[in-house]
N, C-alpha and C positions, 0 to 999 in steps of 0.2 A: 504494500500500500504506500505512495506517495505520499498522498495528504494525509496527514495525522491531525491534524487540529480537529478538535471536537467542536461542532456551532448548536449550541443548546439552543430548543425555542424557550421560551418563559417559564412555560408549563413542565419544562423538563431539565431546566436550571433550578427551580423552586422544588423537585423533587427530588435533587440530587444536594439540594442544600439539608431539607428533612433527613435525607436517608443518611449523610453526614453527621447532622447535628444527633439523632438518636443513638447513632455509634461512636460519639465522641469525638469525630475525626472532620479535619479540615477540608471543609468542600476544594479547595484550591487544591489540596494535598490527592482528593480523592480523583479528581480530573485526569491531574497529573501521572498518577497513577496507570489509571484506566489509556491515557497515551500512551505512555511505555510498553502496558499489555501489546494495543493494536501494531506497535512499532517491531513486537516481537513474535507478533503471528506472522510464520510462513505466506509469503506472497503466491496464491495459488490464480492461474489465470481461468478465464474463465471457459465453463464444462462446454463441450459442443456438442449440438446435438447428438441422439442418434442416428447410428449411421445407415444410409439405405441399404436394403438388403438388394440380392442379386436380381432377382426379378424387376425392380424399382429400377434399377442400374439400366438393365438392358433394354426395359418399355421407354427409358427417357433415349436411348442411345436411337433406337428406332424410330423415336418421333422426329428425333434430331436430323436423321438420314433422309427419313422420309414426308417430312413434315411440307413438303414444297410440292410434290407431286400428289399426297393423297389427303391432305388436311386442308392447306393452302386454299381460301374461297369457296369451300362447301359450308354449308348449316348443318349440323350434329348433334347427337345428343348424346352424352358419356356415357350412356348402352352400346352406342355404334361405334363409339372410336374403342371402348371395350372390346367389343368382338372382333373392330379390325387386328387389333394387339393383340388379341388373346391373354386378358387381364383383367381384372375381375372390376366391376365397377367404382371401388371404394376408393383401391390402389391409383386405378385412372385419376379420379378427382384430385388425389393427394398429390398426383406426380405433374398431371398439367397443369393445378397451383405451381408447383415450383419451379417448374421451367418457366410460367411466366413472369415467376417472381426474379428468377434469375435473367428474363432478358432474351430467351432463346425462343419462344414461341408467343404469340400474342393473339389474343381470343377475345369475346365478349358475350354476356347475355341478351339474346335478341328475342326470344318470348319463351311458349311455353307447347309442348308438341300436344296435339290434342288425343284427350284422354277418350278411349273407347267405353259404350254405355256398359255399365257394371262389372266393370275392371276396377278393383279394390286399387288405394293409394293414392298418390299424388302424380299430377302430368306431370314428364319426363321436360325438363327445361332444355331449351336449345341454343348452342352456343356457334358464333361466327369466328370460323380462325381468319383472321387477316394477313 
């Protein structure tokens, strides 16, 4: 940790004053303290996600190849680009958030595919890859 200085709000300097004054002990003293603690915790960076498994790996690597000739300007619905993959619906949704989040494929929501009479659930949304 770089910054060690502690910035109390009001609320949490008046209970660090309490929690001194009932153990005898000089809020200055106690601060001071509690710096040297954080000064002396290991600098641990921060955890990365998990990591994708093989499957994730290989549907992004294939959108990536193929993303120009079979995505590129159709309307879709994450069932369809499912079964073009061969990849179950959920994993789709998760992995073409993050290619788009990374900048490699760009898409949007353009309505909602209509839903057949007395087919249980919600109509499947349909998305434009650009």
């Amino acid at each position: 940790m770089t910054n060690t200085a502690i910035t109390l709000s009001n609320e949490q300097a008046e209970a660090v004053k309490a929690f001194a004054k009932s153990r005898k002990l000089s809020s200055a003293a106690l601060i001071e303290a509690a710096t040297i603690a954080l000064q002396m915790l290991p600098q641990q960076a921060p955890r990365a996600t998990r990591q994708a498994g093989a499957a994730s790996i290989a549907f992004r690597e294939q959108v990536e190849q193929k993303y120009d000739e079979v995505l590129k300007g159709n309307k879709l619905t994450i069932a369809d680009v499912a079964k073009l993959f061969g990849l179950d619906p959920a994993n789709t949704t998760n992995n073409l958030k993050w290619l788009k989040e990374h900048g490699k494929i760009n898409f949007k929501e353009v309505g909602k595919a209509e839903k057949p009479a007395g087919v249980r659930g919600r109509a499947a949304t349909i998305f434009e890859f650009a």
